[in-house]
ZAMARGU-4260 file (C-alpha; in steps of 0.2 Angstrom, whole numbers, plus 5000, padded with zeros to 4 digits):
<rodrens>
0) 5617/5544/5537 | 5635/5550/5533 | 5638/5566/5532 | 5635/5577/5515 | 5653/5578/5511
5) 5655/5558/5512 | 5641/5557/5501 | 5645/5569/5487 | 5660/5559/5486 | 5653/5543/5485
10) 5642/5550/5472 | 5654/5556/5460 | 5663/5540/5462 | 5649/5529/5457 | 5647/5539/5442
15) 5664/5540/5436 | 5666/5522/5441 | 5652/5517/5431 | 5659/5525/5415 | 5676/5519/5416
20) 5670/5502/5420 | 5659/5503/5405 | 5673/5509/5392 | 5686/5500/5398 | 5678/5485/5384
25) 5679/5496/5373 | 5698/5503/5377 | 5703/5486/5375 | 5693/5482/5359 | 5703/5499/5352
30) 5718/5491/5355 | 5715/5473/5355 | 5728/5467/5342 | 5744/5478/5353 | 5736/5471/5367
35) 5737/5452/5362 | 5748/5451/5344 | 5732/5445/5339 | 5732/5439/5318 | 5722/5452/5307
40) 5713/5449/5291 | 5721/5459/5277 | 5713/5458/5258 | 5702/5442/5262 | 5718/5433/5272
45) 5724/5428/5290 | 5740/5419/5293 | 5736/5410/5311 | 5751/5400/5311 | 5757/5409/5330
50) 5738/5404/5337 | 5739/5392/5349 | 5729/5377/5345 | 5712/5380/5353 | 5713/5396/5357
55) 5699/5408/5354 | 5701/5420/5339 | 5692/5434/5331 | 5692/5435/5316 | 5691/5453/5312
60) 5699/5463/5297 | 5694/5464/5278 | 5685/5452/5271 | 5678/5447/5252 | 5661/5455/5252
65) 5647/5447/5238 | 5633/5458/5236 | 5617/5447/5233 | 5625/5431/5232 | 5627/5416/5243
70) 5642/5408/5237 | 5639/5391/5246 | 5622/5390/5246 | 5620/5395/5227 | 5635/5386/5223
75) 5644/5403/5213 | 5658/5399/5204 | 5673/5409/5206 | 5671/5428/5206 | 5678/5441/5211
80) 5673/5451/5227 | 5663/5467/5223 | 5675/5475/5235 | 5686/5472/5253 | 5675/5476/5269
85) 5677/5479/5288 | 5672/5466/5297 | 5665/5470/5311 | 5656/5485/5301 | 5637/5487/5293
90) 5639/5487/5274 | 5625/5502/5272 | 5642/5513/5277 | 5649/5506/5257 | 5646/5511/5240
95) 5643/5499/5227 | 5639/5510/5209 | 5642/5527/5217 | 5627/5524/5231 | 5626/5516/5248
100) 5619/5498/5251 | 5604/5498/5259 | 5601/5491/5276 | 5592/5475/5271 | 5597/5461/5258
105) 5608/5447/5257 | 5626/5444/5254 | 5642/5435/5258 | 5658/5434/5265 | 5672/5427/5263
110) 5688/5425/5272 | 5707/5410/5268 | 5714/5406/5284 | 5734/5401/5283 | 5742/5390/5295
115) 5727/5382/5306 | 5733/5371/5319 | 5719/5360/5322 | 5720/5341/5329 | 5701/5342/5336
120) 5684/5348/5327 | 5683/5369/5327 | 5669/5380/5324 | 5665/5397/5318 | 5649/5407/5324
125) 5645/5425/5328 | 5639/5425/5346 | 5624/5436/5350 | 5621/5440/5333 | 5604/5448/5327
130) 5603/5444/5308 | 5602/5428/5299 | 5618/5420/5294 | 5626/5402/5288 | 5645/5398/5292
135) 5653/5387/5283 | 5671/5380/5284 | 5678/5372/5268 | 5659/5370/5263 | 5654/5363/5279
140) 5642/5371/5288 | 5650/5377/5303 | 5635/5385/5314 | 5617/5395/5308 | 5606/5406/5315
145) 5588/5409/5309 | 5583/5407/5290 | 5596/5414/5279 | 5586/5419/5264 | 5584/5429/5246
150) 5567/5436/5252 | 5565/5449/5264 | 5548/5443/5269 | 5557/5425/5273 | 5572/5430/5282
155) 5571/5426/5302 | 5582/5430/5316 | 5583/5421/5332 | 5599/5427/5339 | 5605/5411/5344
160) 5617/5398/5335 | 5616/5381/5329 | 5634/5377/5331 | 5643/5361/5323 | 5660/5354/5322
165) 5671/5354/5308 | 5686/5345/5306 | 5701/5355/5298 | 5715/5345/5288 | 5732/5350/5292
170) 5744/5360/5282 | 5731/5367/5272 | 5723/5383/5268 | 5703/5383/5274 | 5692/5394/5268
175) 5676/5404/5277 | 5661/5409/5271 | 5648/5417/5278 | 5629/5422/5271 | 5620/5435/5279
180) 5602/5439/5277 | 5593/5455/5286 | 5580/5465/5286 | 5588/5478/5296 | 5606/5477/5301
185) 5616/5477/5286 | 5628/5466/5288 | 5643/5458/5300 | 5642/5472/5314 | 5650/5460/5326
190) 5666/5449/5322 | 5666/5430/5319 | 5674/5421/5332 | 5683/5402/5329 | 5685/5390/5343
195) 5687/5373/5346 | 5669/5365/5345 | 5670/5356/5361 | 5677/5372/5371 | 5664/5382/5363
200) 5650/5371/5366 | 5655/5368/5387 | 5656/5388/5386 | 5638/5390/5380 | 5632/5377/5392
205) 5640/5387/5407 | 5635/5405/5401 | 5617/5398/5397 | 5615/5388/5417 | 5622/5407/5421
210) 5609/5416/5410 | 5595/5405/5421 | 5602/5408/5439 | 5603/5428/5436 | 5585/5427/5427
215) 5577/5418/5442 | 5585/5429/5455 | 5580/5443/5446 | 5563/5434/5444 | 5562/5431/5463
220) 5568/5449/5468 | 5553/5456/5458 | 5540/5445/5468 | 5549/5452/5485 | 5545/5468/5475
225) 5528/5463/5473 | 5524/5456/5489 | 5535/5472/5498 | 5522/5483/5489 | 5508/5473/5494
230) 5508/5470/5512 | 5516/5491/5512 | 5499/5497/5503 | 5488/5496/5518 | 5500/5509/5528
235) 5507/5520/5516 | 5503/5530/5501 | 5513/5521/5488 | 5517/5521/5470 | 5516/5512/5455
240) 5530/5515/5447 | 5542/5506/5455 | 5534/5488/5453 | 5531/5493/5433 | 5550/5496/5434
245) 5553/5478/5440 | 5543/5474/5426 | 5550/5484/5412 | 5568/5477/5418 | 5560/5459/5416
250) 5555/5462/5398 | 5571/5471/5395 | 5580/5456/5401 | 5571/5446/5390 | 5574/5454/5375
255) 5593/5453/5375 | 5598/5442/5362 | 5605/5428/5376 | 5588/5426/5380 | 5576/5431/5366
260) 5574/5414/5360 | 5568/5406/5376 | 5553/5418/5373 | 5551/5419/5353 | 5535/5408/5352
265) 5529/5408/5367 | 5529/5428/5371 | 5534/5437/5358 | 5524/5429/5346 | 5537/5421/5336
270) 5542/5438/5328 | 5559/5440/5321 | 5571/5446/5333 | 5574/5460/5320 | 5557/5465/5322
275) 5558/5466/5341 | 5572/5479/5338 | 5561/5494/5339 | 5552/5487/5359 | 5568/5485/5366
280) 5572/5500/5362 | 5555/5507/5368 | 5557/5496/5384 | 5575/5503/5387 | 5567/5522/5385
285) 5552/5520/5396 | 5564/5510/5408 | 5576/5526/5407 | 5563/5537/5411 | 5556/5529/5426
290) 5571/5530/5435 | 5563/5548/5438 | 5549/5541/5450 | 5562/5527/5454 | 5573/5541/5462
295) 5559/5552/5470 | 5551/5535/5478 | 5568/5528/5485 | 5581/5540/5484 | 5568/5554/5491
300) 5576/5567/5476 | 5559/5577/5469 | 5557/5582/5449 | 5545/5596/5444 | 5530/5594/5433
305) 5541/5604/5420 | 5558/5590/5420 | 5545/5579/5420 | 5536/5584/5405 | 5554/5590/5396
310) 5560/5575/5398 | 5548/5564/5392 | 5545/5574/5375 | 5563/5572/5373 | 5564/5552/5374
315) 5549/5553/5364 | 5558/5564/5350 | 5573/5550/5352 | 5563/5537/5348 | 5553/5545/5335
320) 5570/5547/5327 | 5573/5529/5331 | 5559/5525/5321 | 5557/5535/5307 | 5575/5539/5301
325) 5581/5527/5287 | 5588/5513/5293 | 5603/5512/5285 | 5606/5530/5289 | 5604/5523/5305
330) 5617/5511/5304 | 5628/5524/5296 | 5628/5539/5308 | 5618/5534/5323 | 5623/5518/5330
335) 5632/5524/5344 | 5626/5543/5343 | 5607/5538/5349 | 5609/5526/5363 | 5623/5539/5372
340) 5611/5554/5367 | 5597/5542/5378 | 5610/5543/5396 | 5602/5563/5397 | 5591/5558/5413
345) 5607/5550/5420 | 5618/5565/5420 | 5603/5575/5424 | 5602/5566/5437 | 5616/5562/5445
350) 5618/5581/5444 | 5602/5582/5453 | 5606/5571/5469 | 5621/5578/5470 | 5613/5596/5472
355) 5602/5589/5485 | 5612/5575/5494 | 5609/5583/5511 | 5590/5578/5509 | 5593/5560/5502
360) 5582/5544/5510 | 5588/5532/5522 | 5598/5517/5509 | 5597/5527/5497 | 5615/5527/5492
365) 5611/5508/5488 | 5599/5512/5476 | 5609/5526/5469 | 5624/5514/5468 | 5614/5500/5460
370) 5606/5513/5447 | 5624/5517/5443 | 5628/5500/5441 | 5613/5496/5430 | 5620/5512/5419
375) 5636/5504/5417 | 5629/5487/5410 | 5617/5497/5398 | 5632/5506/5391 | 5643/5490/5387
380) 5627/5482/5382 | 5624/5494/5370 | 5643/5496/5363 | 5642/5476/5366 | 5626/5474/5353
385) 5632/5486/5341 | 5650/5476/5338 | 5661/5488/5349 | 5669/5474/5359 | 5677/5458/5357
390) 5676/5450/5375 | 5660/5442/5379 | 5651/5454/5387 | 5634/5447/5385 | 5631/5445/5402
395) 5634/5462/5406 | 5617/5466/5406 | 5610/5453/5412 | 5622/5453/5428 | 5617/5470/5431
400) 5601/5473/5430 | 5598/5457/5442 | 5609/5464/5457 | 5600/5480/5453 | 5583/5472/5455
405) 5588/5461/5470 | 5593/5478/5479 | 5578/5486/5473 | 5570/5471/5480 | 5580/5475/5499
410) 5578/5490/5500 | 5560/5489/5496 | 5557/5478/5509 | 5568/5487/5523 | 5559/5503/5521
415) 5542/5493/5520 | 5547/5487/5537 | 5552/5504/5542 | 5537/5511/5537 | 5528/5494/5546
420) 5536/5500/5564 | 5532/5519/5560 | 5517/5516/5558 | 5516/5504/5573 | 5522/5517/5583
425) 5511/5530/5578 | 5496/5521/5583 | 5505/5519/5599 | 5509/5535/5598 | 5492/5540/5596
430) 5483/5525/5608 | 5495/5536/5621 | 5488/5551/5617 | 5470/5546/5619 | 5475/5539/5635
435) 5486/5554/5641 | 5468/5564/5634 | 5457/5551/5647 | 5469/5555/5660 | 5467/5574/5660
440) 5447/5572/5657 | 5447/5561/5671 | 5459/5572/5681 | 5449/5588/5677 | 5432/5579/5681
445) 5439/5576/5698 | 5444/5595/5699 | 5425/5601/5693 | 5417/5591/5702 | 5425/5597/5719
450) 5421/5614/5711 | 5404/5609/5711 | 5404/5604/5728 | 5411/5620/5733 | 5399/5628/5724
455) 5383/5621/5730 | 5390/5623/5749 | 5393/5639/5744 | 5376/5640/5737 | 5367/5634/5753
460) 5379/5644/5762 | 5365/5658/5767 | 5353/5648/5773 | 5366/5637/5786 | 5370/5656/5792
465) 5352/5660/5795 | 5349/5643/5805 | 5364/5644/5815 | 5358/5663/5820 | 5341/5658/5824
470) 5349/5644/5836 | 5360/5655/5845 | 5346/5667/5846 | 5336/5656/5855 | 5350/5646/5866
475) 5347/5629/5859 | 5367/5624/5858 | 5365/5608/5858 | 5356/5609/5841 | 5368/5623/5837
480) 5384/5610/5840 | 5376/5597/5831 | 5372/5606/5815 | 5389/5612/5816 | 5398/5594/5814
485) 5386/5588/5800 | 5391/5603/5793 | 5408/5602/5795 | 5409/5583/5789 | 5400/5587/5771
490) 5413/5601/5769 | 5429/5593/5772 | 5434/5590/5755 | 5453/5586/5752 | 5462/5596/5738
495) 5469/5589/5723 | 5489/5588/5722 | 5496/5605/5713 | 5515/5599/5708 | 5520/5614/5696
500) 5513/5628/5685 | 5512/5617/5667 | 5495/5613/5665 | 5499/5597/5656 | 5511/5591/5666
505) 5501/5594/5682 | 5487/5583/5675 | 5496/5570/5671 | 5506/5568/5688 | 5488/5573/5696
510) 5479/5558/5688 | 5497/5548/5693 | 5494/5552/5710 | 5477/5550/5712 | 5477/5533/5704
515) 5492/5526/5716 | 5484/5531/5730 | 5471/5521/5725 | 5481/5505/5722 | 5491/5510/5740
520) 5506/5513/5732 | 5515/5530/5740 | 5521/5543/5728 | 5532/5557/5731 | 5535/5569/5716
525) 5546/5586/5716 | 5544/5594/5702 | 5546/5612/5697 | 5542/5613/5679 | 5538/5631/5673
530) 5523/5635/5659 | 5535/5638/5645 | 5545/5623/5639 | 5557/5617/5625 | 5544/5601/5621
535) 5527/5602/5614 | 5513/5597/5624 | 5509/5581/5616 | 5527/5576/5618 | 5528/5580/5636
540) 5512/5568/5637 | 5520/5556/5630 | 5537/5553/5638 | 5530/5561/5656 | 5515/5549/5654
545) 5522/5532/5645 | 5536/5532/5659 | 5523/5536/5675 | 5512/5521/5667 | 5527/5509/5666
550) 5533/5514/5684 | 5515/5513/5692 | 5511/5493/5682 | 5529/5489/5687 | 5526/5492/5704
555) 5507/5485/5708 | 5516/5469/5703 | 5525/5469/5719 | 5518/5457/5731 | 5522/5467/5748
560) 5513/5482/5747 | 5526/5489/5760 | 5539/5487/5749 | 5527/5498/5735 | 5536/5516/5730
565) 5535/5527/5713 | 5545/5546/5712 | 5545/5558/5701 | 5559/5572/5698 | 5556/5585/5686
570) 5568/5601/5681 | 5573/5612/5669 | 5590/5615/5670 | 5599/5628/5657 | 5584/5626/5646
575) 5585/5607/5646 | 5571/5599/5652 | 5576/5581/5663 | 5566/5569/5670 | 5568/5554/5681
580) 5556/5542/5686 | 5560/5531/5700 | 5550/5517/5706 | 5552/5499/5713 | 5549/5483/5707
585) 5548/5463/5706 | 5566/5462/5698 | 5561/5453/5684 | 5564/5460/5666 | 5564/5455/5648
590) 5574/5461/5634 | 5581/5459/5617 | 5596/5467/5616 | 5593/5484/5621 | 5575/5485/5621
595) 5564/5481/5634 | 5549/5470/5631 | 5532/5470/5636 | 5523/5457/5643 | 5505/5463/5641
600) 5497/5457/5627 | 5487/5471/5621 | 5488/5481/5607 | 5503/5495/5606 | 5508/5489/5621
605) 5528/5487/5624 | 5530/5500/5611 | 5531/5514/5628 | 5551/5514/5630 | 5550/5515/5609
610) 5539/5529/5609 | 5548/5539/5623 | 5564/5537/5614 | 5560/5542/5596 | 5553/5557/5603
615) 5569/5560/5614 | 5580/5557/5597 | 5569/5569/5587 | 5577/5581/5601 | 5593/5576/5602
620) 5591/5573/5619 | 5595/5555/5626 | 5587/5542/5637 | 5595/5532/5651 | 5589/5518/5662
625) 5596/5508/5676 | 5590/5495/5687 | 5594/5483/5702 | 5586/5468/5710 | 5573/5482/5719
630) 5575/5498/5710 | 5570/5502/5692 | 5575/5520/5685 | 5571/5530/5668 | 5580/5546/5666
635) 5577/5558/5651 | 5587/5573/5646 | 5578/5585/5633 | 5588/5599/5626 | 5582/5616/5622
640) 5578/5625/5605 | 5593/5635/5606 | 5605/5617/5607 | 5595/5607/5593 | 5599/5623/5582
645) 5618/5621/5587 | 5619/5605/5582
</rodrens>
């Protein structure tokens, strides 16, 4: 991993990244008319005679504003405006009589447009729109979205247009009116947009074939989530929480207002899309809250039981608010105020990671980058939603929450093969172990039972003596001389090899050399290993007896049993501990890239080299091998405590 000083820098610029990335919308929004001299509506009027023909306009400013009536639909004769409003803006922020206007109800706007250059149909919609709403153009309907209606009960939001070309005369003033109907919003929120029809409908095309590509990717990266999780249960402890995640970003996604009407009937029971308001807010909480057990599972970052329980009470007390509090206070004070209130577990958690960005998982930089990422499409998604921006952002969401989930996905999946090859190497690992445990039982059974030999000649010692004296006594040394050799041919025993004073090692080059004597192969061993060393036992098992087993296999594969030799070097040398295993062999071997393959085709097997050098890394010590036609060597350097502390 790079260093801790790298990190913490690329930490702090993901998150400032992330939040100028997501305000930079909103910059331009705020100066959208310096940027691009574009026409503004001023007291129920726009002069567009400088708009290019085509081109796509907002059509933002003051409007006429009709509360309770629809002009078009109830064919209203000619009255005056209750009052010039904001457009974009909620009408619960005006007084009509000395109070505000509620959130829900109906009413209309109405807006003359001057010098309209217009050879070829246009159009005029509100894209991504929550409310119900009519457009009409000279009293043509223009676009519709839901069921624009008098009746609370009956009004219905689908937050998706029915657009429809008009065809404007020339040289005349043309005159837009649009009736609204909500149960909640209160209002044009977002600006009205006009656009040549054919344009606009190739646009919608395009952004909806979009919408479907980033859906299914984000689809498919949850099943690689899924199936990661899966086939990763079996070998290590895992959670929950990041698979409900993957879910709780599915949902999310489709509850954006791009995509909520693919799902209306089918999954969301054909509710309102104002009425679905208050679970995407709940699914945008819970999914911010998760991102808690998202960053201890993948980015390895720990939260007490108190931030835990602190931080849920506190999304619980934002959507309680979210809930309860008056909407059209709602849209008055707290339309921007609540969802940045919600980014708490961000900052506390950037702050968090960057505390502890010494300790951070492997690719978890990715996550953390992704995360970020994620952030930044929830921020212009909510300033997007609430009519802060004019560009198009209603893919921002979308986009990022899919390249989040596909590197959730990858991540997922490389540290479930991680853990798949840790664990295969600890079951080697410990296969080893019980053999290096077999070859010191077996080793110290030969020992005790030359003890025992020793101690039953011993034993009958006393009364060989008193024969032997009685013999001599009576002259009979022909008996004497021949009780003598029996003797002597049950008590030649040959002693077992001593290589150096650590118990385990001797063991294990014991039962080495006692089994390639037994396959004829000569072995020659200097060794001068001293009871205290810098490994532990079990590890000195392992690299000492995984490399003795490799050189001894490798060599009874030799046809010429002359040409058979294994050699062991062991010292310590300033505290390091090195070891090279020399032996010879049929010239043949097998790799993939740097790693040796095994041909045996028993379990663990193979996995030798592999064990002897994560134990030589977990050192800081390093592994070399060379090799001829003839000749095959393994050296290992192991440094002492004293160097891994320096490092």
């Amino acid at each position: 991993m790079k260093s801790p000083r790298h990190v913490g820098a690329l930490l702090i610029l993901g998150m400032v990244s992330a939040v100028l990335i997501a305000h930079l919308p909103v910059v331009y929004t705020l100066f959208y008319h310096h940027f691009t001299d574009a026409p503004i509506a001023e007291e129920g009027t726009i002069q567009l005679s400088d708009a290019s023909e085509g081109e796509r306009i907002v059509l933002d400013g003051e409007w006429e504003f009709y509360w309770n009536r629809l002009l078009v639909t109830d064919a209203h004769q000619e009255t005056a405006p209750d009052f010039f409003i904001r457009v974009p803006d909620y009408w619960s922020r005006y007084k009509l009589g000395g109070k505000y206007l509620p959130s829900d109800g109906f009413a209309s706007y109405r807006l003359t447009m001057k010098g309209v250059h217009a050879s070829r149909p246009a159009t005029v919609w509100i894209p991504d729109f929550g409310s119900a709403y009519q457009v009409f153009i000279d009293g043509t309907l223009a676009s519709e979205s839901g069921t624009v209606s008098k009746n609370p009960a009956e009004v219905f939001a689908t937050a998706r247009p029915d657009l429809f070309p008009v065809h404007l005369s020339p040289n005349q003033d043309h005159e837009v009116v649009i009736e609204v109907a909500t149960a909640r919003f209160s209002g044009l929120y977002m600006a009205p947009v006009m656009m040549d029809y054919d344009s606009a409908m190739r646009n919608a095309a395009v952004r909806h074939n979009v919408r479907l590509i980033l859906f299914g990717a984000a689809l498919f990266s949850f099943f690689v989530l899924i199936v990661g999780y899966i086939l990763s249960f079996r070998s290590v402890r895992r959670s929950l929480w990041l698979p409900i995640t993957g879910l709780l970003v599915l949902l999310r996604i489709m509850l954006t207002t791009e995509f909520f009407s693919l799902w209306q009937s089918s999954v969301f029971f054909n509710l309102s899309y104002e009425a679905t308001n208050p679970l995407m807010f709940f699914l945008t909480f819970a999914f911010k809250y998760l991102l808690i057990y998202l960053t201890e599972e993948l980015i390895g970052i720990a939260f007490s039981s108190k931030e835990k329980l602190w931080l849920l009470l506190y999304y619980m007390a934002l959507y309680l608010i979210f809930i309860f509090v008056p909407q059209a206070f709602y849209n008055r004070y707290l339309t921007v105020l609540l969802p940045l209130c919600s980014f708490l577990i961000e900052i506390y958690a950037f702050f968090k990671i960057y505390r502890n960005r010494k300790h951070l998982k492997k690719y978890s930089l990715f996550v953390y980058l992704s995360t970020v990422l994620t952030i930044a499409g929830l921020i212009i998604h909510c300033y997007y939603i609430n009519g802060n921006i004019y560009p198009n952002m209603s893919l921002a969401l979308l986009s990022a929450f899919t390249i989040c989930m596909m590197i959730l996905a990858l991540v997922s999946t490389i540290q479930a093969s991680d853990i798949a090859r840790d664990y295969a190497l600890s079951c080697a690992h410990l296969a080893s172990a019980k053999a290096q445990i077999a070859m010191q039982t077996a080793y110290y059974d030969a020992l005790s039972a030359q003890m025992n030999e020793v101690r039953a000649l011993r034993h009958d010692l006393h009364h060989v003596v008193n024969v032997l004296k009685r013999l001599s006594d009576e002259g009979r040394y022909a008996e004497l001389s021949s009780l003598l050799d029996e003797y002597a041919e049950k008590s030649i025993t040959e002693p077992l090899p001593v290589f150096c004073e650590n118990v385990v090692a001797n063991s294990i080059l014991g039962y080495y050399s006692l089994s390639l004597k037994e396959q004829n192969i000569p072995f020659s061993c200097a060794c001068c290993i001293p009871k205290e060393l810098p490994v532990s036992d079990s590890d000195l098992c392992i690299v000492l007896g995984n490399a003795l087993e490799n050189a001894m296999e490798a060599c009874a594969k030799l046809g010429t049993a002359s040409a058979r030799s294994v050699s062991a070097e062991v010292n310590t040398i300033g505290g390091q501990l090195l070891i090279k295993i020399t032996n010879t062999y049929n010239g043949t071997v097998s790799r993939a890239g740097e790693r040796y393959l095994s041909t045996k085709v028993q379990p663990y097997h193979g996995m030798g080299l592999q064990n002897i050098k994560k134990i030589v890394d977990g050192y800081g010590g390093y592994i070399k091998t060379q090799h001829d036609e003839a000749t095959f060597v393994l050296m290992v350097a192991l440094p002492s405590a004293l160097d891994r502390r320096s490092r």
